[in-house]
C-alpha positions as CSV (number, residue, x, y, z in Angstrom):
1,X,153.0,243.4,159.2
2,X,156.3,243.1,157.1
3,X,155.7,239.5,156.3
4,X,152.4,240.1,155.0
5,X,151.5,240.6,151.1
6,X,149.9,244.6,150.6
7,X,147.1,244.6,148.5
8,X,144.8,247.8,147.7
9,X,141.0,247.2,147.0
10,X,140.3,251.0,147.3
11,X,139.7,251.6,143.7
12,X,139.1,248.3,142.0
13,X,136.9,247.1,139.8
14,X,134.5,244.4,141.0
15,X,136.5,241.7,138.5
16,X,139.4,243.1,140.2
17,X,137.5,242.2,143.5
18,X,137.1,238.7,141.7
19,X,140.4,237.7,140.6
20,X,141.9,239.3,143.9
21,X,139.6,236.6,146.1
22,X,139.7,233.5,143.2
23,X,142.5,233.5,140.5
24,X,145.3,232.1,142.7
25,X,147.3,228.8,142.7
26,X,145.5,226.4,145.1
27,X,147.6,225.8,148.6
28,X,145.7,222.9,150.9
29,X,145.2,224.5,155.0
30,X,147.8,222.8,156.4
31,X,148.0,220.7,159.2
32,X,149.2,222.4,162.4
33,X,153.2,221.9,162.3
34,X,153.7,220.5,159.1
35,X,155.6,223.3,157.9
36,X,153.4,223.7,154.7
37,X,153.0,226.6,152.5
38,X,149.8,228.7,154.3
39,X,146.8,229.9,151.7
40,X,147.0,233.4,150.4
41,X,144.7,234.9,152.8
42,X,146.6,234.1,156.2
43,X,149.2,236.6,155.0
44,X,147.4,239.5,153.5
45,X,146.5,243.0,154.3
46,X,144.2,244.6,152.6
47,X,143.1,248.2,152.5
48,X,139.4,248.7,151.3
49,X,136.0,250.4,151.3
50,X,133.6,248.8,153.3
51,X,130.4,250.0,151.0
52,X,132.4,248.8,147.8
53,X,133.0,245.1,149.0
54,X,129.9,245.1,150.5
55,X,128.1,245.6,146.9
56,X,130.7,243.4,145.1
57,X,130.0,240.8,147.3
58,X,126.1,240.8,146.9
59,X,127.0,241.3,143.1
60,X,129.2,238.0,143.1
61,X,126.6,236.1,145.1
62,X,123.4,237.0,142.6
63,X,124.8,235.9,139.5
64,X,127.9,233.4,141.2
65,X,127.4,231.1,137.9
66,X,128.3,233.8,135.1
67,X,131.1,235.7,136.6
68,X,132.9,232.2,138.1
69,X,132.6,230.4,135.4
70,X,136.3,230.6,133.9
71,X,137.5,228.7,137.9
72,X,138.3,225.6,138.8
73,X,136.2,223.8,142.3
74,X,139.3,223.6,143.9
75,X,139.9,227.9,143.3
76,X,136.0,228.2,144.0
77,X,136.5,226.3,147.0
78,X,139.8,227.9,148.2
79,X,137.9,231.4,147.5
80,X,135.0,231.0,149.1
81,X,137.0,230.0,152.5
82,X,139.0,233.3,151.9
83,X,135.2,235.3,151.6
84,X,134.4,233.2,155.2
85,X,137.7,233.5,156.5
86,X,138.5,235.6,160.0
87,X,141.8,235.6,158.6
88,X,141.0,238.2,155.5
89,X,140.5,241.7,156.7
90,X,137.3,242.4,153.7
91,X,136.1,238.6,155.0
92,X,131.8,238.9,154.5
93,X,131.9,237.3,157.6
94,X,133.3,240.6,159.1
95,X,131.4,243.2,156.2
96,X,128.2,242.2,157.6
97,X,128.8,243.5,161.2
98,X,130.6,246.6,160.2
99,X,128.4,249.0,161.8
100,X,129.5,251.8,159.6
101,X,127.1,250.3,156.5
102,X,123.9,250.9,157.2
103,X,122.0,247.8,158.1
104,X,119.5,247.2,155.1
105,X,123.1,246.7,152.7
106,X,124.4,244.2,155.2
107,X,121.1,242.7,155.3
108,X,120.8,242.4,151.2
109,X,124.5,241.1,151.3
110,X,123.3,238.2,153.7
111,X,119.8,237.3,151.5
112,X,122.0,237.6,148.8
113,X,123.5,234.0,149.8
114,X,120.3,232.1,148.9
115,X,121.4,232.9,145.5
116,X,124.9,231.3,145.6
117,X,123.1,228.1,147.0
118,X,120.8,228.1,144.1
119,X,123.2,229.3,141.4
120,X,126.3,227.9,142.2
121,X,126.7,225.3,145.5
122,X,123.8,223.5,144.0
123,X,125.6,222.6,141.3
124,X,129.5,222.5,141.4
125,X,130.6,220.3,143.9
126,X,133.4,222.1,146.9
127,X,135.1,220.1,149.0
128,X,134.4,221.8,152.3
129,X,133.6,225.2,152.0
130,X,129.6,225.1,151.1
131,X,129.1,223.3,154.0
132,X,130.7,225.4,156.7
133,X,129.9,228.9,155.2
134,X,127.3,228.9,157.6
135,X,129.4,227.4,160.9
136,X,131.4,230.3,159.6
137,X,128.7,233.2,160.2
138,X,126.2,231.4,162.7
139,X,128.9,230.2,165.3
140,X,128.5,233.5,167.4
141,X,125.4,232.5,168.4
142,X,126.3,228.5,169.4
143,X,129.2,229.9,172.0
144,X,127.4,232.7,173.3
145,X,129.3,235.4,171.4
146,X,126.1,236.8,170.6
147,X,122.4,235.9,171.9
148,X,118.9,236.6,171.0
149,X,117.9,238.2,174.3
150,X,120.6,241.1,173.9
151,X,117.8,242.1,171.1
152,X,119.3,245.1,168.7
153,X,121.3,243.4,165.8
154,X,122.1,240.2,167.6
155,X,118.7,239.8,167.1
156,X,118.1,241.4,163.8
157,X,120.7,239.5,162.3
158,X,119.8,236.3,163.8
159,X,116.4,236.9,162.0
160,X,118.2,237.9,158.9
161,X,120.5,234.5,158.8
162,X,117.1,232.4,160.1
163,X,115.1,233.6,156.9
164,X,118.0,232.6,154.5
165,X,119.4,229.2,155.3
166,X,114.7,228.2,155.7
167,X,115.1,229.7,151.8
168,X,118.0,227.5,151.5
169,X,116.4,224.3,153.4
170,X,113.8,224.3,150.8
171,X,116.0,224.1,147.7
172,X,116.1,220.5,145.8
173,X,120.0,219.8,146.5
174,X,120.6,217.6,149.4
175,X,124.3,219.1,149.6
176,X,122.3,222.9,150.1
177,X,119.8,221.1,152.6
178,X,122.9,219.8,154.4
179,X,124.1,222.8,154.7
180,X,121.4,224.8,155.6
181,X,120.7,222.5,158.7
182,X,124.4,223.1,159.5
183,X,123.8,226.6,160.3
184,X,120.2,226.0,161.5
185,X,122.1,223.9,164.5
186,X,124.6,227.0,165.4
187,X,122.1,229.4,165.0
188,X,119.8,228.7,168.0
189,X,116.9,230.5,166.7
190,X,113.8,230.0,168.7
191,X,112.2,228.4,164.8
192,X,114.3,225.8,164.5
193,X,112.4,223.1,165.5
194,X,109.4,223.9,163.8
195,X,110.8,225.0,160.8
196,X,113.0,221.5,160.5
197,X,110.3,219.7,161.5
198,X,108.1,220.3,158.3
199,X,111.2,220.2,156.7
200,X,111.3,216.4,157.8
201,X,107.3,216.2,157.1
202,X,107.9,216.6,153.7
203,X,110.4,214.3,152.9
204,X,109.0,211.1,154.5
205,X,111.6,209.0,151.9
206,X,114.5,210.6,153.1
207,X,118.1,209.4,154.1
208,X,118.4,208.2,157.5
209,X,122.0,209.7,158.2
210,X,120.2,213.4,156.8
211,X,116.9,212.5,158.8
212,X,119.3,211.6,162.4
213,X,121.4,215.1,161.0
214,X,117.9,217.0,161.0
215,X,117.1,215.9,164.0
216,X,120.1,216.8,165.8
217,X,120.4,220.5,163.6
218,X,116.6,220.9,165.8
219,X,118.5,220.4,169.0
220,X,121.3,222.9,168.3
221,X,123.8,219.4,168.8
222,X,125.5,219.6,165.6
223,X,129.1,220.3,165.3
């Protein structure tokens, strides 16, 4: 990998860990054959320890407010596709199925989430990258990567994912909510339904466009 940039994580310090995913000069994804400049994490190799990002990780999303605070929404935004990215070697989305961790610290890093909703998403708007976090980790399930009925971790997780983005459904920001239901409708956990149907029972006032969103989260038809 000779064109790619080197970076060692191996002995950093979680603002290290910070700075490393967030405190970098903003480059839009570019359109396919437009010859523009590619983000930072398309081109690097990382070398890193799998328990160590796993706990900065959880760290960053408990308390997202405090330590992010000094960034810009279009750095937040750029960072957090890095964190989802299959590009990034030390992506969550891969930490949390490295079977070398034990599965209760994959598991905390996942609940830990709700807390970046609450904290953070809630309240600093990001162009895209809120809303398709969870396309990001619950896609698996909508293309038949992964499936309930293959039980063991498929399953576990599933559950794990399920209880997060309910947490997340509930929280006052319509921007969370949408997001929530985005992952709800990749997820295909047996729930849904009911769970987005009392979601829908106790907001009689809302949106159409959310409501007819809702609706087709409960179906698994969202894209």
């Amino acid at each position: 990998m000779d064109d790619y940039d080197q970076y060692d994580l191996r002995n950093a310090t979680f603002g290290e860990f910070v700075g490393f995913l967030f405190d970098r000069d903003v480059v839009p994804i570019p359109m396919q054959g437009n010859g523009s400049p590619k983000p930072w994490y398309w081109r690097a190799e990382v070398a890193f320890d799998s328990t160590k990002v796993a706990s900065f990780y959880i760290a960053l999303f408990t308390t997202p407010d405090t330590v992010l605070e000094d960034y810009s929404p279009e750095q937040l935004n750029q960072g957090f596709w890095a964190i989802q990215s299959s590009n990034l070697q030390c992506a969550v989305t891969k930490v949390i199925w490295d079977q070398t961790l034990p599965f209760d610290i994959r598991e905390s890093c996942v609940r830990s989430m709700f807390h970046l909703y609450e904290l953070l998403f809630s309240k600093v708007p990001l162009e895209t990258a809120a809303d398709m976090w969870w396309d990001s980790i619950a896609y698996d399930w909508h293309c038949g990567i992964r499936a309930r009925g293959k039980g063991g971790e498929d399953e576990q997780m599933q559950d794990v994912i399920f209880d997060t983005l309910g947490k997340i459904l509930r929280l006052p920001s319509e921007e969370c909510q949408m997001a929530a239901l985005h992952g709800l409708g990749h997820l295909h956990h047996p729930e849904t339904s009911p769970v987005i149907g009392a979601y829908l029972a106790q907001r009689p006032e809302i949106a159409r466009d959310l409501k007819e969103y809702a609706l087709a989260a409960a179906r698994f038809e969202v894209l």
